[in-house]
N, C-alpha and C positions, 0 to 999 in steps of 0.2 A: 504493500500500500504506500502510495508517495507519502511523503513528509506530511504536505500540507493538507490531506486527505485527514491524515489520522488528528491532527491538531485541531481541523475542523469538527470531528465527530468526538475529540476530549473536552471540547468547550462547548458544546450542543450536552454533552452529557452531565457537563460540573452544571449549565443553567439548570436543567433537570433536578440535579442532586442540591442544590442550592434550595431551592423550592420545598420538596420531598424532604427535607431538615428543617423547615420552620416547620413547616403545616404539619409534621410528627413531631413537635420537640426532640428533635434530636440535636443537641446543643454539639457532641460531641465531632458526629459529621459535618454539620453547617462550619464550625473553626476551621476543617481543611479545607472549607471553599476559599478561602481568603485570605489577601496577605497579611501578613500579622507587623504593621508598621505604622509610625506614627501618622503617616499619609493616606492611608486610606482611608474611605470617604462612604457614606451612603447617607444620600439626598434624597428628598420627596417630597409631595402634595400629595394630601386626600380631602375630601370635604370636612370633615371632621372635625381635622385637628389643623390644618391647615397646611402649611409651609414646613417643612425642618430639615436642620444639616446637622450631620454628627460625623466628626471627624475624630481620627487615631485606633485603631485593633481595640484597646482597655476600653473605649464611649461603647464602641461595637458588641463589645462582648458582654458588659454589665448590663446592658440595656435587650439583650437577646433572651436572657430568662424572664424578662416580664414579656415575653412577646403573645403572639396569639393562642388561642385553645387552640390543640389539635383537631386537625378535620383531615382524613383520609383522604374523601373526594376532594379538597382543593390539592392535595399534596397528589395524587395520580391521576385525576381524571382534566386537571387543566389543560390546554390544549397552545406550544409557541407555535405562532404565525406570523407572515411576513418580517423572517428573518433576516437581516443584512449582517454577513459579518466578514469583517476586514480581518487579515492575521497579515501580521510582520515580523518582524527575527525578535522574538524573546517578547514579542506583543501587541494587542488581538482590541478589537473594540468590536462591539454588537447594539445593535437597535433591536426588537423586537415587540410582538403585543402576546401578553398572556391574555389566554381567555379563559379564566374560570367559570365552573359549571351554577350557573344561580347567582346569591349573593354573593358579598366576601365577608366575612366575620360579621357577619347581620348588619348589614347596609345596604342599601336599593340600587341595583345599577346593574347593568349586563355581564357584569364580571370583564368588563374588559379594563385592561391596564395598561399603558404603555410604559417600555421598560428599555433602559439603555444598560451597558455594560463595556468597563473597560479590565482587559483580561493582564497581567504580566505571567513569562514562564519561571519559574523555582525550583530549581533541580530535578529538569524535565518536566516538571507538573504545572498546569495552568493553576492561577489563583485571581479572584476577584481583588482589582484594586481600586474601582469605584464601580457605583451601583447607585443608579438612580431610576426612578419612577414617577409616573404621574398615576393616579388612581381614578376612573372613570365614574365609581359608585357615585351616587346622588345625593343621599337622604337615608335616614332610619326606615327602617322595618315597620311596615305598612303606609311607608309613603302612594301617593298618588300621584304617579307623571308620568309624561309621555316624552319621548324626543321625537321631533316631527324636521321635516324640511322647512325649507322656506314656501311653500306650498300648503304647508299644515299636512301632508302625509306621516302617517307614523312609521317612523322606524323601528321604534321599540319601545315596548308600556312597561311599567313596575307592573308585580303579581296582583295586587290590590287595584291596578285600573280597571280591568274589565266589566268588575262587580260594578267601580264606583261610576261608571261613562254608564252603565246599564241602566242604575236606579235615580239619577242624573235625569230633571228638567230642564239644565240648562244645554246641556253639550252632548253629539253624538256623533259616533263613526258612519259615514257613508263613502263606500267605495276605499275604505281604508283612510279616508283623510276626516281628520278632525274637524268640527261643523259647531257654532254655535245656533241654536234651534231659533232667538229671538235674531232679527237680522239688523239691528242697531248692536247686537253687542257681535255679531258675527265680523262685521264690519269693522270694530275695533280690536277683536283677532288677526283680522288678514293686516291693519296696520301695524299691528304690534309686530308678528311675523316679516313684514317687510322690513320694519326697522330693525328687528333681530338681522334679520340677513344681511344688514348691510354694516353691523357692529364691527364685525371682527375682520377688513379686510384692509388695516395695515401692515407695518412690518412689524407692531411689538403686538400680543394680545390684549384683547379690551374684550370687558365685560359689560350687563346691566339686568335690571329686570323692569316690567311693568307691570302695573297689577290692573286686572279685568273683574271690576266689581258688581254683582248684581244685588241690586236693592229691592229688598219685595216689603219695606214699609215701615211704618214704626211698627216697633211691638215684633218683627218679625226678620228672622234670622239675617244676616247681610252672609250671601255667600262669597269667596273670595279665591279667584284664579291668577293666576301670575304664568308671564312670559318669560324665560331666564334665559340670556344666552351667555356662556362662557366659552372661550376658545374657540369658536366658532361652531359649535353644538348649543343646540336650540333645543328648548325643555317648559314643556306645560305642565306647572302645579295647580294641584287642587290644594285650596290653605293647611298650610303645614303649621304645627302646633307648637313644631321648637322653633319655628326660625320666629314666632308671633312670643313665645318666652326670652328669648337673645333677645328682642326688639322692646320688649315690655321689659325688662329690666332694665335697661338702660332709658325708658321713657319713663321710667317709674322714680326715676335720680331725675330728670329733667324738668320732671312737671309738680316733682313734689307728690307723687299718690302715695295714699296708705297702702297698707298690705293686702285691706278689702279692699281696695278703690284698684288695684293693680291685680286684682282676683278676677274681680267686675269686670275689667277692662279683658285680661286673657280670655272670657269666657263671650265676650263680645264679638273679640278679633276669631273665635275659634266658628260662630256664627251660630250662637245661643239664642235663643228669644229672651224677652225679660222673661216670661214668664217659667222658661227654662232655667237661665239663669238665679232667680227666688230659690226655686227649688233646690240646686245642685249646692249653692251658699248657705240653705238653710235659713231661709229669711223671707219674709211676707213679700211680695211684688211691690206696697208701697217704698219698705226698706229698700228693695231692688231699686226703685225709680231714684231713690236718695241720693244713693248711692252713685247712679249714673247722671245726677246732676249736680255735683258734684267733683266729678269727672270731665264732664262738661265745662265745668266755671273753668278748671285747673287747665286745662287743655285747650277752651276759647272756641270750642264749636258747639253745634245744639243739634247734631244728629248723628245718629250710630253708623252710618255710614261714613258721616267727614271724622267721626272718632277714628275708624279704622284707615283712612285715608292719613292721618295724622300719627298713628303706630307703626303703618308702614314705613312712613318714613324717618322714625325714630330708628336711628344706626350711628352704631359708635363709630369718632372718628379714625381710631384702630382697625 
């Protein structure tokens, strides 16, 4: 077998065996994947946690037994695609996408990840000397979103869409492409989509979201959809619950609310009725109204729609 044959299929195998040592805790095999020097590197994004570098073997290594549960099927049944990988005398770089099967450690997203690598050799044996990734997941477990074109076709829904576009007054699938059923708010879908489409095409990436709110009255739940494009991936939320708590605590420092007036408000943003709300609080609907007038004064609107129009855009500037 040539040289560079066999080099190619030690470094197609260390990604493998790389992988199959997290997702087993196998602490003791993942250390041969890598160099053991103050230089190496492993970088990444996930929605979660966000951003992070950890540089030198001692960050890499402490930080590897609090790593993920074991899962079998991420450790053997993930799938590398669209391989590039360069090899040079004593050292190797590769690009790749893992596709894991479902979630990943219980988060929303196609399991797709994109994943770079740079290899050196060690006494004949390839070793990871940086390792970096972006992570594709979305959202927590039981999110609802879709990624669609710029068209509003879907390319791919979380597990929890199907049921929630089904029982869904406002939105539905025809012909595979996402539909708002009222055509005044359909209409500020396809803008919102176009102006997704056209976020992401300079040279550095840019991000944004919009929110698509339907108001069915006082007294009566405010549903809430959002547009999100990141990196040039387009994503339809139905209101998420954590990103309305991230937002509601830091509005909750801005505006001055109590702990109920910031209870009130999450159960607003979450698209409660009052009369939902009374109940879930524990408290008479008049308390409930009190309560959101109150919220109101603090805040400077006088409707539960411009309340939640006013939460959304509460975000740190972090």
């Amino acid at each position: 077998m040539p040289a560079q044959d066999a080099d190619r299929e030690a470094i197609i195998a260390l990604i493998h065996r790389n992988r199959i040592s997290v997702w087993t805790n196998d602490f003791e095999t993942w250390a041969t994947c890598f160099v053991h020097a103050p230089y190496v590197a492993r970088w990444g994004y996930w929605k979660v946690g966000g951003i992070f570098f950890r540089r030198g073997w001692d960050e890499l290594a402490r930080r590897v037994h609090t790593g993920p549960k074991a899962n079998h099927s991420y450790a053997y049944d993930t799938k590398v695609e669209n391989l590039s990988l360069q090899i040079g005398d004593g050292m190797a770089w590769a690009t790749f996408d893992q596709l894991y099967p479902g979630t990943i450690d219980g988060h929303v997203g196609p399991g797709l990840v994109r994943e770079m690598r740079v290899f050196e050799k060690h006494d004949g044996a390839w070793k990871i000397a940086f390792l970096g990734f972006l992570d594709g997941n979305a959202g927590p477990p039981g999110a609802v979103m879709l990624w669609l074109d710029a068209a509003g076709q879907v390319l791919w829904q979380s597990p929890a869409a199907p049921e929630a576009i089904a029982q869904s007054d406002d939105v539905v699938l025809r012909g595979g492409r996402l539909r708002f059923r009222s055509a005044a708010l359909d209409r500020k879908l396809q803008e919102a989509l176009h102006w997704a489409a056209g976020v992401d095409d300079g040279y550095m990436s840019t991000h944004g979201a919009r929110p698509i709110l339907v108001e069915a009255g006082e007294g009566l739940p405010t549903r809430i959809y959002c547009v999100v494009v990141d990196a040039g991936t387009i994503v339809f939320q139905f209101g998420s619950t954590r990103l309305s708590e991230e937002r509601l605590s830091f509005a909750a420092q801005v505006y001055g609310l109590s702990p109920a007036q910031q209870r009130l408000a999450a159960l607003v943003a979450e698209g409660k009725s009052l009369n939902e709300i009374a109940a879930e609080m524990e408290i008479t609907a008049n308390t409930a109204r009190t309560h959101l007038n109150r919220v109101f004064e603090k805040t400077g609107v006088r409707t539960q729609p411009a309340l939640v129009r006013v939460l959304l855009c509460a975000v740190s500037p972090v």
